[in-house]
C-alpha positions in Angstrom: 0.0 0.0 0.0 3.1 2.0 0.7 4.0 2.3 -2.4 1.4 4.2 -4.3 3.1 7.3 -2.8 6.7 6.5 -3.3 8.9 7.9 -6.5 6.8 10.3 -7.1 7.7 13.8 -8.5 7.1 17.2 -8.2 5.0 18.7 -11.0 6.7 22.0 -12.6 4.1 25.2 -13.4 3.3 24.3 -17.3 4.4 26.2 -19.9 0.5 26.8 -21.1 -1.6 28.1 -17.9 -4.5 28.5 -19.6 -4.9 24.9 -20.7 -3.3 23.3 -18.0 -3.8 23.6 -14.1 -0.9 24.6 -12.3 0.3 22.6 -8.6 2.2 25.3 -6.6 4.7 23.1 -4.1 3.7 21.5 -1.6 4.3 19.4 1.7 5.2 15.9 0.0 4.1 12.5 1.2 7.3 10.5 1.3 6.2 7.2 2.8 2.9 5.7 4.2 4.9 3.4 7.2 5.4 3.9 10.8 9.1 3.4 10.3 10.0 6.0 7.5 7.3 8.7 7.7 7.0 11.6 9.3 4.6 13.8 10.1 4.6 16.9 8.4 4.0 20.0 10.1 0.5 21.9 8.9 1.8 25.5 8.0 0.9 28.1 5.6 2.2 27.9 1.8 5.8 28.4 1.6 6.1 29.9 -2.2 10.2 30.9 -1.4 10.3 27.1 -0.9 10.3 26.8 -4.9 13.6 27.2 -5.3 15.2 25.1 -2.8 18.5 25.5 -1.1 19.4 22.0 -2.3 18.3 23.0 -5.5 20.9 25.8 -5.9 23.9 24.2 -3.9 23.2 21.5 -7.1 22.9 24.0 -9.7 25.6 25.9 -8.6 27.9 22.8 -7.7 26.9 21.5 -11.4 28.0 25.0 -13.4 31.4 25.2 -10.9 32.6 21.5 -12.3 31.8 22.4 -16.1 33.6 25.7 -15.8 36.7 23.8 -14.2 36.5 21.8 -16.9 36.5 23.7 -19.9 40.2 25.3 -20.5 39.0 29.0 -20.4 37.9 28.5 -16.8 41.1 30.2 -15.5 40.6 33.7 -17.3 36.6 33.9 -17.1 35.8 37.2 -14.8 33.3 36.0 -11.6 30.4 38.1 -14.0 31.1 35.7 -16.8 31.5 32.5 -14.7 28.3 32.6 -12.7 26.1 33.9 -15.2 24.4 31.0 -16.7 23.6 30.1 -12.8 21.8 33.6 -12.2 20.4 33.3 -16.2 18.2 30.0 -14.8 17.6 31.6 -11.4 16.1 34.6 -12.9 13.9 31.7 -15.4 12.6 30.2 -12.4 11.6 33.1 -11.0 9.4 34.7 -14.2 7.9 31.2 -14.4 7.0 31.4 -10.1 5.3 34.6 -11.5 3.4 33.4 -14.1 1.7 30.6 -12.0 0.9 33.0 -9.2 -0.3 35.6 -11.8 -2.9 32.6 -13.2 -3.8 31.3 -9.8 -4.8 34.9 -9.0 -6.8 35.2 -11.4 -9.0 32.1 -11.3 -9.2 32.4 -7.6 -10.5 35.9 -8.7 -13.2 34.5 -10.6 -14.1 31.5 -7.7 -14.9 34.2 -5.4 -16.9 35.9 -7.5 -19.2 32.9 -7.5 -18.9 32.2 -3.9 -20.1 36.1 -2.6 -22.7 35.7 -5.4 -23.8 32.8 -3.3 -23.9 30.5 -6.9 -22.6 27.4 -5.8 -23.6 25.6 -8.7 -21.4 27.6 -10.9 -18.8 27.4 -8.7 -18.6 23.7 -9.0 -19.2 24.0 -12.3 -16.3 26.5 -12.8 -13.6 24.1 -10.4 -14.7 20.6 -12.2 -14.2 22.7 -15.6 -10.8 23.6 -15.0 -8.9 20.6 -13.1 -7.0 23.2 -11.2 -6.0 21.2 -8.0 -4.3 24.1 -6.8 -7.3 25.9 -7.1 -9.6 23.3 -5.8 -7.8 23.0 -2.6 -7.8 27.2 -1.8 -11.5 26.7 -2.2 -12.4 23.4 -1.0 -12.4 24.6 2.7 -14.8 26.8 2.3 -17.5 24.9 1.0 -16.0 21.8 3.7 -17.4 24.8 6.2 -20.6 25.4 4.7 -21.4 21.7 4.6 -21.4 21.7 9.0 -23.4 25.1 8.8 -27.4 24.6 9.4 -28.1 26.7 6.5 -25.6 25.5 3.9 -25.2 26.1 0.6 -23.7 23.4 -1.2 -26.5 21.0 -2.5 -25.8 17.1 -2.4 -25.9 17.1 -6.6 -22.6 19.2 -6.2 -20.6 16.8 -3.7 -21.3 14.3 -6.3 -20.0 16.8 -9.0 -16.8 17.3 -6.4 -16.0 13.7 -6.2 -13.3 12.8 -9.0 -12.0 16.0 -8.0 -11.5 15.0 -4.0 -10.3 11.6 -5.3 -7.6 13.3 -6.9 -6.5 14.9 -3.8 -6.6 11.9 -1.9 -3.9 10.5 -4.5 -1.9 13.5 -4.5 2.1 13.4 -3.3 1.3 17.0 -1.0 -0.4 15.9 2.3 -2.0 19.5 2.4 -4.2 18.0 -0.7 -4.7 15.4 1.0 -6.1 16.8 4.4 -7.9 18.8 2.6 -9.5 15.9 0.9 -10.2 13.9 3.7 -11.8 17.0 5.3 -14.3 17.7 2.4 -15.0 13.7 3.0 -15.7 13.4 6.1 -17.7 16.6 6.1 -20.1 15.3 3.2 -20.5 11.4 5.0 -21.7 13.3 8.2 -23.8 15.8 6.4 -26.2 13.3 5.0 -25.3 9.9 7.1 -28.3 9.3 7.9 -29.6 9.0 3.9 -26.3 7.2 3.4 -27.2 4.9 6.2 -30.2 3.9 5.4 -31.9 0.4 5.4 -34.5 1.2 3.0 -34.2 -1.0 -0.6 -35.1 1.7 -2.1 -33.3 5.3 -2.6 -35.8 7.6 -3.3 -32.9 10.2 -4.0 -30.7 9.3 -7.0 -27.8 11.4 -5.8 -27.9 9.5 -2.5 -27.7 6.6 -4.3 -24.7 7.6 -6.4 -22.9 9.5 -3.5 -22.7 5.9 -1.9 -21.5 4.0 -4.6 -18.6 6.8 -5.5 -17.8 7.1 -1.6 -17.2 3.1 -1.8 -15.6 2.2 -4.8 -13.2 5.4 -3.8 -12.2 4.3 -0.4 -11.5 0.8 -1.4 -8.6 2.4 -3.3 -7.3 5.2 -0.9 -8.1 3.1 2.5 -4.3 2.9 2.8 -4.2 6.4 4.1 -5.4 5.2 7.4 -1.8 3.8 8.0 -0.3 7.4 8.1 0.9 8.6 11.4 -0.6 12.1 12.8 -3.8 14.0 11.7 -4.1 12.5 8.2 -4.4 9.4 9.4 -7.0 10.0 12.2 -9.5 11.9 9.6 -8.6 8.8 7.4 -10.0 6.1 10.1 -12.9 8.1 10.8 -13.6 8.1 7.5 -12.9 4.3 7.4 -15.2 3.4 10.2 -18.7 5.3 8.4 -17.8 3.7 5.2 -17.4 0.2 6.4 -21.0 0.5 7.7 -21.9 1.0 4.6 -20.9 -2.7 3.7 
């Protein structure tokens, strides 16, 4: 089970942001056992994190041996040298910019739906663009509304969210993956008792979909109840609603 999370790698910001959604780095998910994984620490985005120290001591380490090698090595000024280093630094940054500049703007248009109070749109709007990053700024919110008494997400769009959330729960970040569980866990308890249910016959088709998506999902990502910490508590309290509904 392990292993579904193992060699993965980080996704780079696409060349074409309006075609393709963009993952901004995040906490990884290095192993699902006791012995090698460690809990990661919940903390805000950490965009400086893109370019990591590692990162440059390779780059930097990398450009040093093929100067040395080269025979001109010994009369290039420190400008010269180190300029293809700073030439790929400065790359990486106009690329960090582009991403952010596109994740602005389609969070732009997401709130606009939410303070308009149309949901339905909004759903519409996240399942249209596959923009994980995106989906997991606005996931919470509507994870809140679901465990208000007047909420405003209707059971039609949970079922509309769900490849989505799957595709959290099988991300390598374990922010997309809380976040994930969270939206789960919030939806099972929100209409448990029409998930529950001993009647034959479902009166609501959603309900009846809901169930059959929420099962055939966790049989795949019940493995995240192995992880240490808070993923893997929201994990087995998913675990022990669905296996009820066996």
């Amino acid at each position: 089970m392990a292993s579904k999370t193992n060699n993965v790698k980080k996704r780079n910001s696409c060349n074409n942001i309006e075609d393709h959604s963009i993952d901004l780095p995040r906490k990884r998910i290095s192993n699902f056992t006791n012995k090698n994984m460690k809990e990661v620490k919940k903390s805000p985005k950490q965009l400086a994190a893109y370019i990591s120290p590692e990162k440059l001591r390779h780059d930097s380490r990398t450009f040093l041996v093929n100067s040395s090698d080269s025979g001109s090595s010994q009369t290039e000024s420190p400008s010269s040298k180190y300029s293809g280093f700073f030439s790929e630094v400065s790359q990486d940054h106009e690329t960090m910019a582009q991403v952010l500049f596109s994740r602005n703007l389609r969070l732009n248009v997401a709130l606009t739906f939410w303070r308009k109070r149309s949901i339905t749109e909004l759903v519409a709007y996240l399942v249209r663009i596959e923009d994980l990053g995106v989906v997991v700024d606005c996931l919470p919110v509507l994870t809140n509304s679901l465990q208000e008494e007047k909420q405003y997400i209707s059971l039609g769009c949970c079922v509309d969210l769900l490849p989505l959330v799957k595709s959290l729960l099988k991300s390598k970040f374990e922010e997309y993956v809380i976040v994930g569980l969270n939206w789960l866990q919030a939806v099972i308890k929100r209409w448990w008792s029409e998930l529950s249910s001993k009647t034959e016959i479902i009166n609501d088709g959603n309900i009846k979909i809901l169930k059959q998506q929420l099962s055939g999902l966790w049989e795949q990502e019940n493995h995240l109840t192995l992880v240490p910490g808070y993923t893997g508590n929201i994990a087995k309290d998913v675990d022990a609603y669905l296996l009820q509904l066996h």
